[in-house]
Structures are given as structure tokens and as C-alpha cells.
C-alpha positions as CSV (number, residue, x, y, z in Angstrom):
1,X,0.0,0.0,0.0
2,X,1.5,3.5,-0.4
3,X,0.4,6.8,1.0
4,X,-2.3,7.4,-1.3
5,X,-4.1,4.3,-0.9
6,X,-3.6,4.8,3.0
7,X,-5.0,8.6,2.7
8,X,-8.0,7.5,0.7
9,X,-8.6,5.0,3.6
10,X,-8.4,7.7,6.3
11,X,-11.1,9.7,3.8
12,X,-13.6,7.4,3.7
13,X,-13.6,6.7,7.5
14,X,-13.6,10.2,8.3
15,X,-15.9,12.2,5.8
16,X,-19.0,11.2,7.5
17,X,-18.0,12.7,11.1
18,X,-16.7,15.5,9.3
19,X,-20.1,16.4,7.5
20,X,-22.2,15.8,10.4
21,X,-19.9,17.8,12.3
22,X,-20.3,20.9,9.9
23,X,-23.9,20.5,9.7
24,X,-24.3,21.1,13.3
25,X,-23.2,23.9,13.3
26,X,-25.6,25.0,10.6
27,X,-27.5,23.7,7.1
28,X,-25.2,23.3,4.1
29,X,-26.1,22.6,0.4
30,X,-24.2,19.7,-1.2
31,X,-22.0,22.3,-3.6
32,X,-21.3,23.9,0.0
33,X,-20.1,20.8,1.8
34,X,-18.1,20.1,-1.2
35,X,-16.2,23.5,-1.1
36,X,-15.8,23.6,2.7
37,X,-14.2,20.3,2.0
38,X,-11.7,21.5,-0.1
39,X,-9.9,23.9,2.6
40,X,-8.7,20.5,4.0
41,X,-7.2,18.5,0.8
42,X,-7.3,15.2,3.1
43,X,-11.2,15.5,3.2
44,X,-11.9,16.6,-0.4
45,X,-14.3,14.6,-2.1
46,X,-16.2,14.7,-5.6
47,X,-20.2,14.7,-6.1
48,X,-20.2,11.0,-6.7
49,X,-18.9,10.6,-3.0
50,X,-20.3,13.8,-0.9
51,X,-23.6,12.9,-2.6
52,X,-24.6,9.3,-2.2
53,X,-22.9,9.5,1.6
54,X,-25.8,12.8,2.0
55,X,-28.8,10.2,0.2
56,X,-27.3,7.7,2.9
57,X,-27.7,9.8,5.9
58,X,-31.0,11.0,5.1
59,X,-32.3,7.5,5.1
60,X,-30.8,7.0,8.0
61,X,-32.9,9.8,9.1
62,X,-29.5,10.9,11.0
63,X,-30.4,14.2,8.2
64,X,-33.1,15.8,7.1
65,X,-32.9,18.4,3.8
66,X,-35.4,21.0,2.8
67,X,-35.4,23.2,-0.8
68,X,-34.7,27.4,-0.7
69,X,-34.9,29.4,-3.7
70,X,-31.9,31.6,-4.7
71,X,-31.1,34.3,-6.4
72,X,-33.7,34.6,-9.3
73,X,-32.7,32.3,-12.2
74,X,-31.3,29.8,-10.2
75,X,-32.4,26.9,-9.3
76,X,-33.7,26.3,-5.2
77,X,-31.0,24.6,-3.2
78,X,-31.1,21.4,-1.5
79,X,-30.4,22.1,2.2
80,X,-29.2,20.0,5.1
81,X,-29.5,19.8,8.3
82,X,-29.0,17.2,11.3
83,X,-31.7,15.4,13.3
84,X,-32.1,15.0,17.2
85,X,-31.3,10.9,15.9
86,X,-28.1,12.5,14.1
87,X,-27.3,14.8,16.8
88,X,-26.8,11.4,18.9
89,X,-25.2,9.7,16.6
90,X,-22.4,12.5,16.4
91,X,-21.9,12.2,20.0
92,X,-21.2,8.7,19.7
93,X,-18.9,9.4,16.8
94,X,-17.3,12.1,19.1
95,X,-16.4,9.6,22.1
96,X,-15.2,7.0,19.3
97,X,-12.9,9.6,17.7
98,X,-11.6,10.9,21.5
99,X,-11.1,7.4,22.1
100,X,-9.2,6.8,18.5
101,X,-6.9,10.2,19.5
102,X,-6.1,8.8,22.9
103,X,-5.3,5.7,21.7
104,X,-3.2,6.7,19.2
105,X,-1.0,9.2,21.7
106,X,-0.6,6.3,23.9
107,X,1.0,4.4,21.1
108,X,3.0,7.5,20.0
109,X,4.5,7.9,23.3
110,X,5.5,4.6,23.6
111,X,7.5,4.9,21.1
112,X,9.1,7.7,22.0
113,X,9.6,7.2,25.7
């Protein structure tokens, strides 16, 4: 495996936290989430990801989306935002993550003490 393959693997178990943790904050439109994204190059992703992963979470009714018109001549934009189920779900990914961090310090230190 080289870095790349390792990076893409780091993606793919990461993305979802990192959506669910922008859209607490506040609702995002898919084009959004993509461009947010792309200020961190390790969590950049394409429609064909962001958008199926967004489709996923909505069944899982840990989202919900509704439609707001725009600027006249454009088309209304598909909004997200978390549910009280998603809300609970990101804590759990929080404790996981914490306990993914501490885990990994412990191992780092190891090796350096």
C-alpha cells in the first residue's frame, strides 16, 4: 500500500464525522459541503462521493434536507440539516474519535519514551 491508498482510507472513515460535524453547526447545500471540504485536501471529495454519503444519511434519518430558492434564475437549493437521531449519533462518533486520539497518543509515546 503506499500513502495514497492509506489517505483514501483515512477519507472514507472520516468524511461522514466530518459532515455531520459541519452541519451542526448549521444547514449546508451539497455544492457547499463540497467546497468547505476542499480547505482541508485530506477530506476533499467529488459529487459522486459527498452525494450518495448525503442520500445515505437521510435514510438514516440521522439528516433531514429541505429546498430554498436563490437568487432569481437559479435553481432552489437542497439544504441539510442534522436530526435529534443524528445529533446522537455524532456524539457517539465524538467519544469513538476521542477514544481513537487517545489511543493513538498512547502508542505515540510509547514509542518515544
Amino acid at each position: 500500500m503506499n500513502i495514497e491508498d492509506w489517505k483514501s482510507q483515512i477519507k472514507r472513515g472520516t468524511l461522514e464525522y466530518s459532515i455531520l460535524l459541519m452541519i451542526d453547526k448549521r444547514a449546508y447545500y451539497g455544492y457547499e459541503i463540497m467546497s468547505e471540504l476542499e480547505k482541508y485536501p485530506i477530506l476533499s471529495a467529488k459529487e459522486n462521493t459527498i452525494y450518495p454519503l448525503l442520500r445515505r444519511l437521510l435514510k438514516e434519518d440521522f439528516l433531514s434536507s429541505f429546498w430554498q430558492e436563490t437568487a432569481e434564475g437559479l435553481p432552489p437549493r437542497k439544504y441539510y440539516s442534522i436530526t435529534e437521531k443524528g445529533k446522537e449519533y455524532l456524539g457517539a462518533m465524538s467519544v469513538e474519535w476521542g477514544n481513537l486520539l487517545t489511543a493513538i497518543e498512547g502508542i505515540k509515546e510509547k514509542k518515544n519514551g
